[in-house]
N, C-alpha and C positions, 0 to 999 in steps of 0.2 A: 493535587493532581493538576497537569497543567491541561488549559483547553483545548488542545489535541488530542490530549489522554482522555476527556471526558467526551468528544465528540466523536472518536472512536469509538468507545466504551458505547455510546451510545447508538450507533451503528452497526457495531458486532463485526461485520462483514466489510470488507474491502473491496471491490470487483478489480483486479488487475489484467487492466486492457493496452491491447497492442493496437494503435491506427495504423493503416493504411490508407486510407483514405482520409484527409483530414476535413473532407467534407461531409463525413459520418459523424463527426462531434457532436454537434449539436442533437440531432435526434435520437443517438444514443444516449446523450445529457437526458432527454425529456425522458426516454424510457425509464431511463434511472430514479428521476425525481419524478415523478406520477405514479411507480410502482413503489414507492416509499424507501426507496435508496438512493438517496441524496450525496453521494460520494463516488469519487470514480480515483485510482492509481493511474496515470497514462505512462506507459514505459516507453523509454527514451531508445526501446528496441528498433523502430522506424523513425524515418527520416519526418514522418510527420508530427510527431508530437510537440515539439512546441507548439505549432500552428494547432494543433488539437486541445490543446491547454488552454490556449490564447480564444478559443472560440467559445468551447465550454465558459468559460469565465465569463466573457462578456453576456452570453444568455442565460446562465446561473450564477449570478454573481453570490448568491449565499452557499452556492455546492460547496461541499469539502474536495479541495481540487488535489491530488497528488502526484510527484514527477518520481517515477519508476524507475527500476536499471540507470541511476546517474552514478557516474564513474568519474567524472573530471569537474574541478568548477567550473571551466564553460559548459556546462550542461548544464549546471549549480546557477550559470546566470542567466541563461537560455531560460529556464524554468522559471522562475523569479520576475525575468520578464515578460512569460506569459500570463503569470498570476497564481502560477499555483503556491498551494499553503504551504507544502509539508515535500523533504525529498526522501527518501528511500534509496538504499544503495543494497545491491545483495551481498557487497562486505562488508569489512570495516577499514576503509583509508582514513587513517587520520590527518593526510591533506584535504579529503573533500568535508570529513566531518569541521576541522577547525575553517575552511570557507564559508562553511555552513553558518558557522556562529560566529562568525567576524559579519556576515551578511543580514547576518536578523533573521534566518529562516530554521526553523525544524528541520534535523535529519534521524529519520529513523534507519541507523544500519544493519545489515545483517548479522549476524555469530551463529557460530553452533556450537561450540565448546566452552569449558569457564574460563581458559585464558584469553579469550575473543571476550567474554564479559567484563573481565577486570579490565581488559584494555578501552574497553567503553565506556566505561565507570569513571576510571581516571582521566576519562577526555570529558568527564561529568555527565555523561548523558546515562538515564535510566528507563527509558523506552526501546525496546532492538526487537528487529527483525527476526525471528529466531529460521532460518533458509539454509537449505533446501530443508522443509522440515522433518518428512516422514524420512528420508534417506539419511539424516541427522539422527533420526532414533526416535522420534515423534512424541508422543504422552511421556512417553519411560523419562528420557533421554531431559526435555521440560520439566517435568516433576523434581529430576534430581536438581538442576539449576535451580529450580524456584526455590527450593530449600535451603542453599546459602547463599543466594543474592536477589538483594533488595530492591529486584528491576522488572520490569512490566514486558509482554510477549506480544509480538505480533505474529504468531506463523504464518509462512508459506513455504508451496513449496508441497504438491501432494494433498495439499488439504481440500474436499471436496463433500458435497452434500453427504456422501457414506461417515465422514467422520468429524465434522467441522465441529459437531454439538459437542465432542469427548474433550476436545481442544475449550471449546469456551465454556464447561463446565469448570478449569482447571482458573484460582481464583489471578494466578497472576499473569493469564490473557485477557489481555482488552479486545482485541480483535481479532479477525484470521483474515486473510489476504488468501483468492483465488481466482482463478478463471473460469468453473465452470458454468457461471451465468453467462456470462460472456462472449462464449466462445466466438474466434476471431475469423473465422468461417460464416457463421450468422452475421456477424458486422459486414464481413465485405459484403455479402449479400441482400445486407436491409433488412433482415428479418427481425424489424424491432418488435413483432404479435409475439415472434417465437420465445425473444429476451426475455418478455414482461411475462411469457408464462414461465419460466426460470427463477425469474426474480419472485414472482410471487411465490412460489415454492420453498422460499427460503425460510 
C-alpha cells in the first residue's frame, strides 16, 4: 500500500472544500486538525485555491493537503506549487493523469464504470475516485467493481453522514470524500464552532 493509501485508510474521511475566500484557509486548517481531521481536498472549483493550498501548507505543514476538480496540468502545476500531496480529478484524462507521473505527484481519478477502471489500470494506477458516487449506483454498483479489480475506492459524490459508514464498511474503500462537514456556507461565514461540531460528529 502506498502512503497515500495508508494515510487515507487512516483518515477515512476526506472533507472536500470549495474557498472562496482564501483567507479562510488557515482557520479552516485549524478546525480541521484540532478536531482530529488532519486532511482537507481543496477543489480547483474557485479562483482561490491555489492561494488556499499554499496557505494551509505553510501553517500545516504535516496536513494531508489535496488539489480537487484539477482538469489541466496547469492546475497539476498550480497545485504542486502550492504544496499540495495528492490531485484528484473527477475523471479520468490520461493527459492530466500521465502529467501527474511525469511530475512525481499522486493522482487519484474519478470512474464509474469497469472500462474507466481498465483504463486506469493500464495507466498503472490502483487508487480511483469512484464519482459521482451514489448516481453511479453506490454500494451495489462498488461491490460489483471490487469483485474483479484489484483497485482501492475513494467515493464521492452523494456520500454523507446517512451513509458514509455502508461505504467504509465495503473492504476495497479506503476513504470517502464529502462536503457535509464543510459546508461552504459555514466557511464563507466563519463558522468554524459550527465545523468542529460537524467534524466531531463523524
Amino acid at each position: 500500500m502506498t502512503e497515500l493509501n495508508q494515510r487515507l485508510k487512516a483518515i477515512r474521511i476526506v472533507p472536500v472544500i470549495a474557498i472562496n475566500n482564501a483567507n479562510d484557509a488557515v482557520p479552516l486548517a485549524k478546525t480541521l486538525v484540532d478536531n482530529g481531521l488532519p486532511c482537507a481536498e481543496i477543489t480547483f472549483r474557485t479562483d482561490e485555491a491555489a492561494s488556499a493550498i499554499k496557505q494551509m501548507r505553510d501553517a500545516y505543514p504535516d496536513m494531508l493537503i489535496g488539489a480537487g476538480t484539477v482538469l489541466t496540468p496547469e492546475q497539476v502545476d498550480a497545485a504542486i506549487d502550492a504544496g499540495a500531496d495528492f490531485i484528484v480529478s473527477p475523471g479520468l484524462n490520461p493527459t492530466t493523469v500521465k502529467h501527474c507521473q511525469q511530475r512525481g505527484i499522486a493522482i487519484v481519478p474519478g470512474i464509474n464504470n469497469p472500462s474507466l477502471v481498465e483504463q486506469a489500470m493500464e495507466l498503472g494506477l490502483d487508487t480511483l475516485k469512484f464519482f459521482p458516487a451514489e448516481a453511479s449506483g453506490g454500494i451495489a454498483m462498488l461491490k460489483a467493481l471490487s469483485a474483479v479489480y484489484p483497485v482501492s475506492f475513494m467515493p464521492t459524490g452523494g456520500v454523507s453522514d446517512k451513509n458514509v459508514e455502508d461505504y467504509l464498511a465495503l473492504p476495497s474503500v479506503i476513504a470517502c470524500g464529502g462536503t457535509w462537514m464543510v459546508p461552504a456556507k459555514l466557511i464563507d461565514q466563519q463558522k468554524w464552532e459550527d465545523i468542529a461540531a460537524l467534524i466531531k460528529a463523524l
